[in-house]
C-alpha positions as CSV (number, residue, x, y, z in Angstrom):
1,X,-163.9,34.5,-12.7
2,X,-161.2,34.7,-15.7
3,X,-162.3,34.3,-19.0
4,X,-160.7,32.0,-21.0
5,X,-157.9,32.7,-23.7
6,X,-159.5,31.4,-26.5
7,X,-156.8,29.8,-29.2
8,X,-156.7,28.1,-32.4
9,X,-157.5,25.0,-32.7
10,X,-155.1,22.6,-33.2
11,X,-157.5,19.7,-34.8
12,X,-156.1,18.5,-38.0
13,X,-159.1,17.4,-40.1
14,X,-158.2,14.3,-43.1
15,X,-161.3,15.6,-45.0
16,X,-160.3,19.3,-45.4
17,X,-157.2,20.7,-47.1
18,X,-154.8,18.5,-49.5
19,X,-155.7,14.8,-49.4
20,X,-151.9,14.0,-50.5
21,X,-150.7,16.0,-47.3
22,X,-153.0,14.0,-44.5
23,X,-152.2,10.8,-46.4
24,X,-148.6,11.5,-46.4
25,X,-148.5,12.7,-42.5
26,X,-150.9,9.9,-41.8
27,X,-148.7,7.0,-43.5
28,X,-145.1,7.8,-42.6
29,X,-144.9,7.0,-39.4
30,X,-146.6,3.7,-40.4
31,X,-144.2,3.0,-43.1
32,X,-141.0,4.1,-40.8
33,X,-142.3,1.7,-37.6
34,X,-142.4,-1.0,-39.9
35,X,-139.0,-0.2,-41.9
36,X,-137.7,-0.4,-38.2
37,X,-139.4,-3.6,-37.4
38,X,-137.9,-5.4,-40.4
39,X,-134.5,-3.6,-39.6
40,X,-134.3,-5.3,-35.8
41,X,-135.9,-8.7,-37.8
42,X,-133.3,-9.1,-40.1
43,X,-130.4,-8.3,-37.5
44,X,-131.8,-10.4,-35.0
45,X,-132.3,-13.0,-37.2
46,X,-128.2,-12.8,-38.3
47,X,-127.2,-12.6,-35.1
48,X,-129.4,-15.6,-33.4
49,X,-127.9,-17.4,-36.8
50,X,-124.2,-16.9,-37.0
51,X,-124.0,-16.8,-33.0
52,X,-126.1,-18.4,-31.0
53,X,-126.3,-20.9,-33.4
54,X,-128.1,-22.3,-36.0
55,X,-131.0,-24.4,-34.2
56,X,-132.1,-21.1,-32.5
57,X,-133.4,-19.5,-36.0
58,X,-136.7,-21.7,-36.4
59,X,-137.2,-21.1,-32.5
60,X,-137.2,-17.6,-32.9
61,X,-139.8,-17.9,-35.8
62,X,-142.2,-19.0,-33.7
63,X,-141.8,-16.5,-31.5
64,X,-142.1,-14.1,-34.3
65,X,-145.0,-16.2,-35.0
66,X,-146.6,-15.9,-31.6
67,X,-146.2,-12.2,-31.3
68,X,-148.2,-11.7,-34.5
69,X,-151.0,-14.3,-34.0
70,X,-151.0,-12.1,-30.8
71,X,-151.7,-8.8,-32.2
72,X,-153.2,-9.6,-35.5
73,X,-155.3,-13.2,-34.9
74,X,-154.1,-16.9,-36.2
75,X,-155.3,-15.9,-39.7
76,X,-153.2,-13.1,-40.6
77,X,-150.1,-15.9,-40.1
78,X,-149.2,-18.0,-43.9
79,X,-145.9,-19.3,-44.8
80,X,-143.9,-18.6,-47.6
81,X,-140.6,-19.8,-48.5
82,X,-137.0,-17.9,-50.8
83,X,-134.3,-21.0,-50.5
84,X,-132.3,-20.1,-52.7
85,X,-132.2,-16.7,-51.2
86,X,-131.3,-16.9,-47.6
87,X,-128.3,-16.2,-46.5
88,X,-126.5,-17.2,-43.0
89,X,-127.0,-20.1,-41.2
90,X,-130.1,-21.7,-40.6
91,X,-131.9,-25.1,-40.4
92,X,-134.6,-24.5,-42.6
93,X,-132.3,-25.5,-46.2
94,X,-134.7,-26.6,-48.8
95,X,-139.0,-27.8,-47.9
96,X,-137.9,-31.2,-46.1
97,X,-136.8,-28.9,-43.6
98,X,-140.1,-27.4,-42.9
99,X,-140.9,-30.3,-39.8
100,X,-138.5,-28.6,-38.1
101,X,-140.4,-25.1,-38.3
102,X,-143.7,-27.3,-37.1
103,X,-141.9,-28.3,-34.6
104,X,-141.1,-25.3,-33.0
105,X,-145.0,-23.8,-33.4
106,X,-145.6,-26.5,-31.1
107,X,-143.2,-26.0,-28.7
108,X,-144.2,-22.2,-28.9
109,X,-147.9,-22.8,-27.6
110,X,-149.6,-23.6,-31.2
111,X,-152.1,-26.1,-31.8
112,X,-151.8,-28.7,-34.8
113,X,-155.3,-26.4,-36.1
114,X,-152.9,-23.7,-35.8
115,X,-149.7,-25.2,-37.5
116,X,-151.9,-25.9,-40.7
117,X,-153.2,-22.9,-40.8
118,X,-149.8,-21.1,-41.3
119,X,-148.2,-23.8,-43.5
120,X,-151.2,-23.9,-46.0
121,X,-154.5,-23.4,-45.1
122,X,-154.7,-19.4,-44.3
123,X,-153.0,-18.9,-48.0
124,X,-155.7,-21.2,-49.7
125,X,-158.2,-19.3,-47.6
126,X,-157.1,-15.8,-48.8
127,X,-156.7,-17.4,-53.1
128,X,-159.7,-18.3,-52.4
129,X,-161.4,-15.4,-51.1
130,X,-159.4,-13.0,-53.1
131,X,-158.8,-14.9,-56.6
């Protein structure tokens, strides 16, 4: 029988060499996934609201929503809110707007447990865990 051709190995340990290189190799392709992910976000969230039409934008948050209590769990889901920095056309204005979002949790699969969790009780849980 052959012996085997013995080569290098290609293992790339995080606790030898420079920390500042593994970090860096470890991290951007991390950081470039997500820039991508909030690249498609923001054009699907234009596109959904200056052509489909307004009333789809709060639907599609729920399905944003149900993707990540998919992969990360109902507690990694809060609310926060920039309106007076949205552009576009949407339905959620100014906070008397907000039913509309709850609405649309619902519709998506989400129990009422669920629906206060995102709109206030996950962030009260993390102040007060973290504060």
């Amino acid at each position: 029988m052959a012996n085997a051709v013995e080569t290098p190995s290609q293992n790339n340990l995080m606790t030898e060499g420079s920390i500042v290189k593994s970090l860096l190799l470890f991290a951007l392709p991390l950081i470039f996934g997500n820039l991508l992910q909030q690249m498609y976000n923001t054009a699907d969230s234009i596109i959904v609201g200056n052509f489909v039409g307004a009333n789809a934008l709060v639907e599609r948050i729920a399905e944003h929503a149900a993707h990540y209590k998919q992969v990360g769990g109902i507690g990694v889901l809060a609310l926060g809110s920039d309106f007076d920095g949205i552009d576009g056309h949407h339905q959620l204005e100014t906070a008397a707007d907000m039913p509309l979002l709850a609405d649309a949790l619902r519709r998506a699969g989400f129990t009422e447990d669920e629906v206060e969790r995102i709109f206030w009780r996950n962030a009260r849980d993390f102040f007060e865990h973290n504060l």
